[in-house]
C-alpha positions in Angstrom: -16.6 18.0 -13.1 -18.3 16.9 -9.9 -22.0 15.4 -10.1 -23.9 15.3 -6.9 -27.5 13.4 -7.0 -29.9 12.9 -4.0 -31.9 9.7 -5.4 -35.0 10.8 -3.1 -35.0 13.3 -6.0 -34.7 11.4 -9.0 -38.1 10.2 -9.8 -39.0 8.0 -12.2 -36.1 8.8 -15.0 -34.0 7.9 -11.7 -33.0 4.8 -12.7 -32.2 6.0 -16.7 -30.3 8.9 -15.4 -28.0 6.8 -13.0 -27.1 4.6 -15.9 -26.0 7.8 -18.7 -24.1 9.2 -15.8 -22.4 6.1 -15.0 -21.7 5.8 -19.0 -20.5 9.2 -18.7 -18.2 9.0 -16.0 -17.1 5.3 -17.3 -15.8 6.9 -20.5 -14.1 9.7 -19.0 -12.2 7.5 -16.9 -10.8 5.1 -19.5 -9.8 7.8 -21.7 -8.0 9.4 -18.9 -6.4 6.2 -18.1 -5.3 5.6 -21.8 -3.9 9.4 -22.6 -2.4 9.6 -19.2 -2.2 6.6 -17.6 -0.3 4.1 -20.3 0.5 6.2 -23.5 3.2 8.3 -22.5 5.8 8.2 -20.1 6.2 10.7 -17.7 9.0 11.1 -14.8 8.2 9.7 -11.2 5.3 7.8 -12.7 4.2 3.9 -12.5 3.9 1.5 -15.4 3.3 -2.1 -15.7 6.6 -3.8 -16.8 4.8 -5.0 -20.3 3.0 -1.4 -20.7 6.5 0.1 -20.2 8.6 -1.7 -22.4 5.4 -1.3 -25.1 6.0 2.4 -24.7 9.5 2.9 -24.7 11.0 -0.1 -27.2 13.5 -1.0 -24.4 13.7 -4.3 -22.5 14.6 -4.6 -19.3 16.2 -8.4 -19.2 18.1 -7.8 -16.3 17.2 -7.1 -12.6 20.2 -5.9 -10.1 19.5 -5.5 -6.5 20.8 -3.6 -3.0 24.7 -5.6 -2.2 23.0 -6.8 1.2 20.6 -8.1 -0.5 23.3 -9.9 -3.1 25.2 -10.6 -0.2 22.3 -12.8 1.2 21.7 -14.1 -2.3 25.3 -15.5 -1.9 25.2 -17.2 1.2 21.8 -18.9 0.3 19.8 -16.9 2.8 17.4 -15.4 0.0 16.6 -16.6 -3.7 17.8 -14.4 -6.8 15.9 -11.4 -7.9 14.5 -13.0 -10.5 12.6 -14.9 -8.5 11.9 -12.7 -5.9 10.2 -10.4 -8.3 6.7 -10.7 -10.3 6.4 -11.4 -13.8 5.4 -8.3 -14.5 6.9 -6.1 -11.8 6.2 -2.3 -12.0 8.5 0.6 -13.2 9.0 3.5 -11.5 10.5 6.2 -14.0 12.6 8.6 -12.1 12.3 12.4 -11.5 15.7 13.4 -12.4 18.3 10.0 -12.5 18.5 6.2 -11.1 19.1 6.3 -7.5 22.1 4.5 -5.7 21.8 1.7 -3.2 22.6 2.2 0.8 22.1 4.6 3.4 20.2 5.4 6.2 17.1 8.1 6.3 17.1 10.1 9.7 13.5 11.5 10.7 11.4 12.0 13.6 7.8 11.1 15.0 5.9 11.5 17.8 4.8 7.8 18.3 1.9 5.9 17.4 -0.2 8.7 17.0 2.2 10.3 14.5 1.7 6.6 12.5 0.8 8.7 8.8 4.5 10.0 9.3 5.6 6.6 8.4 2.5 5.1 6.5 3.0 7.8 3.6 6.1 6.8 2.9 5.0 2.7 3.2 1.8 2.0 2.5 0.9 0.5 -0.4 -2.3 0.7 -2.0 -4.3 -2.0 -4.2 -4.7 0.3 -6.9 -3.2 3.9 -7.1 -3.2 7.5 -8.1 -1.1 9.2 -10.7 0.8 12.1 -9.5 -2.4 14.5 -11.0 -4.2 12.4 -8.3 -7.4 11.6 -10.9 -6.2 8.6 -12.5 -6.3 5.1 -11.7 -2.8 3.0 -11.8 -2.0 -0.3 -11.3 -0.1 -1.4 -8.4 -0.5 -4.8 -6.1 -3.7 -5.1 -8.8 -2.2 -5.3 -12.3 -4.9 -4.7 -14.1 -8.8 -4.7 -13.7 -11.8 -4.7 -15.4 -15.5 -3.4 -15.1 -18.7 -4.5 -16.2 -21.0 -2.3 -18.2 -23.4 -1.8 -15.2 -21.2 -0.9 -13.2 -21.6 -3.2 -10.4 -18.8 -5.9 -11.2 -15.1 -5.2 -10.8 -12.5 -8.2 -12.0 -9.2 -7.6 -10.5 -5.8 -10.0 -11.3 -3.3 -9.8 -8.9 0.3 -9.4 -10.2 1.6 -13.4 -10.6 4.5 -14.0 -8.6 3.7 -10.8 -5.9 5.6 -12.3 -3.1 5.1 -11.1 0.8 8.0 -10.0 2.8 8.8 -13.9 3.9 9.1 -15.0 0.9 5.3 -16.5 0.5 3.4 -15.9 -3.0 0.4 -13.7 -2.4 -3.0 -15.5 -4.1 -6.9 -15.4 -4.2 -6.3 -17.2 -1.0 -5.2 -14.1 0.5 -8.7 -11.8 -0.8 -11.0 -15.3 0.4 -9.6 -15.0 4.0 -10.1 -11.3 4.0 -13.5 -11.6 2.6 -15.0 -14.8 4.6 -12.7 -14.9 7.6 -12.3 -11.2 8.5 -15.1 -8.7 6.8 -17.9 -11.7 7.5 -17.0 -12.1 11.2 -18.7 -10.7 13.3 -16.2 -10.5 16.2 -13.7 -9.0 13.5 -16.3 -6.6 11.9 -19.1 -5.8 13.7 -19.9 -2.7 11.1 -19.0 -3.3 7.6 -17.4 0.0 6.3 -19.6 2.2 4.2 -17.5 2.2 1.0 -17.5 -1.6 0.8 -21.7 -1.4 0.3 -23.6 -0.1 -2.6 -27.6 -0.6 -2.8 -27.5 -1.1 0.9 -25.9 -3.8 0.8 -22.0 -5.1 1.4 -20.3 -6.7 -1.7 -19.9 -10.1 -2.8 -16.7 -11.5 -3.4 -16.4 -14.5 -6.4 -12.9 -16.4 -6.6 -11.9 -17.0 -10.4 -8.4 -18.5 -10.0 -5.5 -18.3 -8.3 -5.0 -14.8 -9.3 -8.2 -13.2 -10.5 -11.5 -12.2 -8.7 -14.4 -10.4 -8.8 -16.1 -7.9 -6.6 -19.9 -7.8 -7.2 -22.2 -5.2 -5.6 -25.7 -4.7 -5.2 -26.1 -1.6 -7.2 -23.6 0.1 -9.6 -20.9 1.9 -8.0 -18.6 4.3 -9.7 -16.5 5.8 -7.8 -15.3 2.1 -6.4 -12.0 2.4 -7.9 -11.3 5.5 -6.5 -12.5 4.8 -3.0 -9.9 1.6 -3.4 -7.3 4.2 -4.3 -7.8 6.4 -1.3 -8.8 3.5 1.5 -7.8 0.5 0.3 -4.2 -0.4 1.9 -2.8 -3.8 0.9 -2.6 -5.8 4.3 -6.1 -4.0 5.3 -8.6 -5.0 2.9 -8.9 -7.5 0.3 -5.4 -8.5 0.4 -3.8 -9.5 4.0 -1.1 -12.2 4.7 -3.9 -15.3 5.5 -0.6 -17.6 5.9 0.5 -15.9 8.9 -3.2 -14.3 10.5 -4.8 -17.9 10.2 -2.6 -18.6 13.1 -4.5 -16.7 14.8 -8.6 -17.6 13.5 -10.5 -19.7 15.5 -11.5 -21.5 12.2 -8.2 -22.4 12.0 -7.2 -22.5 15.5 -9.1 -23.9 18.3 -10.7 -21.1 20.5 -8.9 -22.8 23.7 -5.4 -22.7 22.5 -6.0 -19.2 20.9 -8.0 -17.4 24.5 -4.7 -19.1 26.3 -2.6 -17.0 23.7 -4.5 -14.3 24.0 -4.5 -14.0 27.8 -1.2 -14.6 27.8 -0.1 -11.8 25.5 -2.2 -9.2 28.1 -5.9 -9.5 25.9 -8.9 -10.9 27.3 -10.5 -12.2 23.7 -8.6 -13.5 20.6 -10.3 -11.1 18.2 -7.5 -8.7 20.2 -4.8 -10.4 19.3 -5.7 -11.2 16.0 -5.7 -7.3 15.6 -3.2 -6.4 17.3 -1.2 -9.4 14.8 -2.1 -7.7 11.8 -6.0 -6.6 11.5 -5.3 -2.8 13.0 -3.9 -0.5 10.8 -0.8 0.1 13.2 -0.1 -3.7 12.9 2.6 -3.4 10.6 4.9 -1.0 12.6 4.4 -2.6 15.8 4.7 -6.5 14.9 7.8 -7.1 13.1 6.5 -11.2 12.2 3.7 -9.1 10.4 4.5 -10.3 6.0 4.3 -7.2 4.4 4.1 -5.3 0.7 5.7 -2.6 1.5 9.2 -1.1 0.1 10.3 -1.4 3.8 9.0 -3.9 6.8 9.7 -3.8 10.7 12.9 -4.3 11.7 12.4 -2.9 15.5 10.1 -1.0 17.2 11.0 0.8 20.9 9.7 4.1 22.7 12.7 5.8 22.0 12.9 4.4 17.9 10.9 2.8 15.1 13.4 1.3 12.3 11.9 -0.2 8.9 14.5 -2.1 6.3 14.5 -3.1 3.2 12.0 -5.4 1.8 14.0 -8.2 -0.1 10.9 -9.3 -2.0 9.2 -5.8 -2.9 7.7 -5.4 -6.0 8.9 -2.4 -8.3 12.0 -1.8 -10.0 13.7 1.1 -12.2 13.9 1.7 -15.5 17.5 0.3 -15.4 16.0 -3.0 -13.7 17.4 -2.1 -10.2 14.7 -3.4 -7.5 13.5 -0.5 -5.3 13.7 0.7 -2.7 17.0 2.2 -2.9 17.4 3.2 0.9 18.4 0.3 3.1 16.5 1.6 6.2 14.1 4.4 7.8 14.9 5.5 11.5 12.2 7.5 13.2 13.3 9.0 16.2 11.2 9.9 19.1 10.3 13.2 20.3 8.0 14.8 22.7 7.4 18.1 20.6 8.1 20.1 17.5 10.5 22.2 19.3 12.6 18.9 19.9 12.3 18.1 16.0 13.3 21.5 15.4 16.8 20.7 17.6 17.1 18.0 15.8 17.3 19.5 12.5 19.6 22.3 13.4 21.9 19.9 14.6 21.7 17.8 11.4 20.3 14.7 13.1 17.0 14.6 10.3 18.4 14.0 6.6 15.1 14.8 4.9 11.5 16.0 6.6 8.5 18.0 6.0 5.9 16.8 8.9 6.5 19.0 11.9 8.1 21.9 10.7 6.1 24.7 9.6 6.5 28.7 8.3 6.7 29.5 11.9 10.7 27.6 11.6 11.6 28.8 8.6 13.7 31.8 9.6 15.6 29.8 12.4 16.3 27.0 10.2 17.7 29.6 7.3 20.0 30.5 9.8 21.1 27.3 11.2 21.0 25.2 7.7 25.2 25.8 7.5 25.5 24.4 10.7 23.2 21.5 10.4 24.5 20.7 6.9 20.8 20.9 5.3 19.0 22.9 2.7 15.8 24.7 3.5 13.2 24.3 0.1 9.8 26.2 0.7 
């Protein structure tokens, strides 16, 4: 069902009807949530740790990792599992069987441009969508609550969510973003449309080291979903304050930070705090950039772009092996589709659907013994 209002319309019941069809929508959203979301288990889904071993009866007591990971674990270079994973870390339940550890993953882009080639396989969201794409998971946010008008969302982060060096991600993290990032000017001239409700941006409240609020003017609704489609952790609410405060004139004087700035090629030092890890294409072009993604950046060239294994990622299987199975990603280059479609027949991609379109399919059909690939429509 879909429910568009124009409040120039609504009179004077506007005010009563806005708060039925917020009840209304509030109560089909938790019962989707409970009869999809956390009572039944379903393959390539996401579960809370605790929700999944509620559902299933089985305890996962044991985590396993990738050997290079065990192999750093050995030689000191990286702490166990155990501690490299939250408390309540999240399950991924598989389509078909648990995945093996190693390998490589062969694809191609077209550069910066082409960044959503590698950000949909990345980029993880604060909170998520199911596979049906209308329900609400958790994922960096382990659980949530809202108020009754509709205006107040309390979000815990998962206790003991690391970053990709290692450093526990906190409140600290959603203050900085909030204060030091959205509230500067310099940093955010505009204040995105989906982070305001009654014409005016939201309000941030720190409860602990773990939970927060997020308060807004008027109710808002749809706020979880927006969070699901355009929040990305390292974006908004949730960005590696640790490392960027090296780079804040709060925290750094504006004199040393212009000098760095001039000498990395920027004239202001809102620049190179973006280009550090405020733009979106941070990640896969700054390789010091913490990350919470199943893979970070290992190099980044105009001929390649290779992301590796994130030792301290967050989710895990059903058998308690930490994800992701695939050591590294290696995008190649390429200065057309024609060139990806070379590539393909001559079995240099391992597994792609960007870039090749019906207009291949014959041609790959008949090259896909050659290339050593299967063709699925």
């Amino acid at each position: 069902m879909a429910i568009s209002i124009s409040n120039s319309k609504l009179g004077g019941g506007g005010t009563m009807l806005r708060k039925v069809l917020w009840g209304f929508i509030t109560v089909i959203f938790v019962v989707q949530i409970l009869a999809i979301g956390l009572n039944e288990i379903v393959p390539g889904e996401y579960y809370n740790l605790a929700d999944y071993e509620r559902l299933t009866g089985k305890k996962i007591t044991k985590f396993n990792e990738a050997p290079m990971l065990k192999e750093m674990v050995e030689k000191g270079l990286l702490p166990p599992v155990e501690e490299r994973l939250p408390k309540n870390p999240v399950v991924v339940t598989p389509y078909e069987e648990i995945g093996q550890y190693g390998g490589t993953w062969r694809r191609v882009w077209f550069g910066l441009p082409d960044q959503p080639n590698v950000d949909k396989i990345a980029v993880e969201k604060l909170v998520m969508f199911d596979k049906t794409g209308g329900v609400i998971l958790p994922n960096v946010f382990e659980k949530w609550e809202i108020s009754n008008d509709g205006r107040t969302f309390t979000f815990k982060i998962r206790e003991g969510l690391k970053w990709s060096d290692g450093v526990p991600v906190t409140t600290e993290d959603v203050r900085f973003w909030y204060e030091d990032i959205l509230m500067n000017k310099e940093l955010t001239p505009t204040i995105p449309t989906w982070l305001t409700a009654g014409g005016k941006p939201l309000k941030i409240e720190i409860i602990d080291k773990y939970t927060f609020k997020v308060i807004f003017e008027a109710p808002y609704p749809l706020f979880l979903y927006q969070l699901a489609y355009q929040g990305q952790a390292g974006y908004v609410f949730v960005v590696p304050s640790h490392y960027l405060k090296n780079y804040h004139p709060k925290y750094v004087s504006l004199e040393k930070l212009t000098k760095m700035a001039k000498d990395e090629g920027y004239e202001y030092w809102w620049q190179l705090f973006g280009a550090r890890g405020s733009n979106t294409n941070a990640w896969i072009t700054n390789p010091e950039l913490p990350v919470l993604y199943p893979w970070k950046l290992k190099k980044y060239s105009d001929t390649q772009l290779i992301i590796e294994r994130n030792p301290y990622y967050f989710k895990i299987d059903p058998e308690g092996n930490q994800l992701p199975y695939i050591d590294e990603i290696v995008f190649y280059r390429i200065q057309d589709k024609q060139m990806a479609l070379m590539k393909a027949m001559a079995g240099e991609v391992d597994m792609q659907t960007r870039h090749f379109g019906t207009e291949h399919f014959t041609i790959l059909l008949e090259n896909r013994e050659k290339g050593g690939y299967r063709v699925l429509r």
